[in-house]
N, C-alpha and C positions, 0 to 999 in steps of 0.2 A: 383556664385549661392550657397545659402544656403544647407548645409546638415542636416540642422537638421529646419524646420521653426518656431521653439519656439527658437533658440537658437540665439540669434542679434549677427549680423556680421557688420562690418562699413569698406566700402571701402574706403581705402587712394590712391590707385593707378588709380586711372581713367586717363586714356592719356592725355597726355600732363600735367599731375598735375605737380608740383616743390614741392621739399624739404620742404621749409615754410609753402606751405600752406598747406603740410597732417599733418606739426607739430600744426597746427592752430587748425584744425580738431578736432587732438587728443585730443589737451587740449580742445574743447570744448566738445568732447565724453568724457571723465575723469573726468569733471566739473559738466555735468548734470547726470552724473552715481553716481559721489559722492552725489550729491543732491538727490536721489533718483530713480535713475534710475538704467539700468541693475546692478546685482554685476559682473557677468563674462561676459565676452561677447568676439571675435574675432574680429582683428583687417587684415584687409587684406592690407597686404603689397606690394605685389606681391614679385619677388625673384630675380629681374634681367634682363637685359638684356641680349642680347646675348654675350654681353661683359665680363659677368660676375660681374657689379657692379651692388647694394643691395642699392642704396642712401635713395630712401627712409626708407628699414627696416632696414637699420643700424640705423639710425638717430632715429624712433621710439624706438627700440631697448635701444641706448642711452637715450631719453627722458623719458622711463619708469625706466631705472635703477634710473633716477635723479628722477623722482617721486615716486620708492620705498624710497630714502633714506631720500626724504620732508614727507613719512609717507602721500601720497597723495595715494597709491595703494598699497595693499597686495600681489600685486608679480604678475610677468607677467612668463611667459615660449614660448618660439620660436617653431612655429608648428613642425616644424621638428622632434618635441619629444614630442610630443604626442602622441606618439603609443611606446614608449621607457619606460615603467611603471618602471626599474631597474633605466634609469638614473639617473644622482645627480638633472638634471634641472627640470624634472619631479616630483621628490621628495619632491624638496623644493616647489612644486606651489603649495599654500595652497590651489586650489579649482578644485585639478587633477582631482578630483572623480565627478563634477560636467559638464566634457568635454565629451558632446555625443559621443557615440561610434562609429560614423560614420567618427568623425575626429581622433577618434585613429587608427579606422584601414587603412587610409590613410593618415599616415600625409604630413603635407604641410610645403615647409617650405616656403611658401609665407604667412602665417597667423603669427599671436602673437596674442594668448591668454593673457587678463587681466583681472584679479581678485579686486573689489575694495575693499570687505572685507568680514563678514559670514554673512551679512543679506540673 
């Protein structure tokens, strides 16, 4: 559920999803945000099972580092630290100041926040 209803969230975890197809997703959420669509928006990962394993936010995770360094995205940051305004990973997200406050004061870290640029 949305905490903020101006601010787009796109869910990759829906059950039963796999690995490929939230990376399918993404790139189609990245593709039509480039084209004009959100510039920031949350990406819901979820965080895990009870196992302890992140497959799909890892893999997003990695797919956005690979899309900052194609200069396809201005920078993602992992929910987990958006409510960490000192850290380095907060620091660097060029559109920290642009992340409702309702996600800072709980972060998650089943979301990633992506920034596509300062329009």
């Amino acid at each position: 559920m949305a905490k903020n209803a101006s601010f787009p969230e796109y869910d990759l975890h829906v059950r039963g999803a796999r690995v490929d197809d939230a990376l399918a997703q993404l790139e189609r959420i990245v593709s039509a945000a480039r084209g004009g669509g959100p510039s920031v928006f949350a990406i819901i990962t979820g965080y895990g099972s009870s196992g302890g394993t992140a497959m799909i936010k890892s893999a997003v995770i990695a797919a956005c580092r690979r899309y900052l360094r194609q200069n396809h995205i201005a920078g993602f940051l992992d929910g987990e630290y958006a409510g960490d305004i000192f850290s380095p990973q907060y620091q660097a997200f060029p559109a920290a100041s642009r992340i409702p406050v309702a996600y800072k004061r709980s972060p998650n870290p089943g979301l990633v926040f992506v920034c596509i640029g300062s329009r």
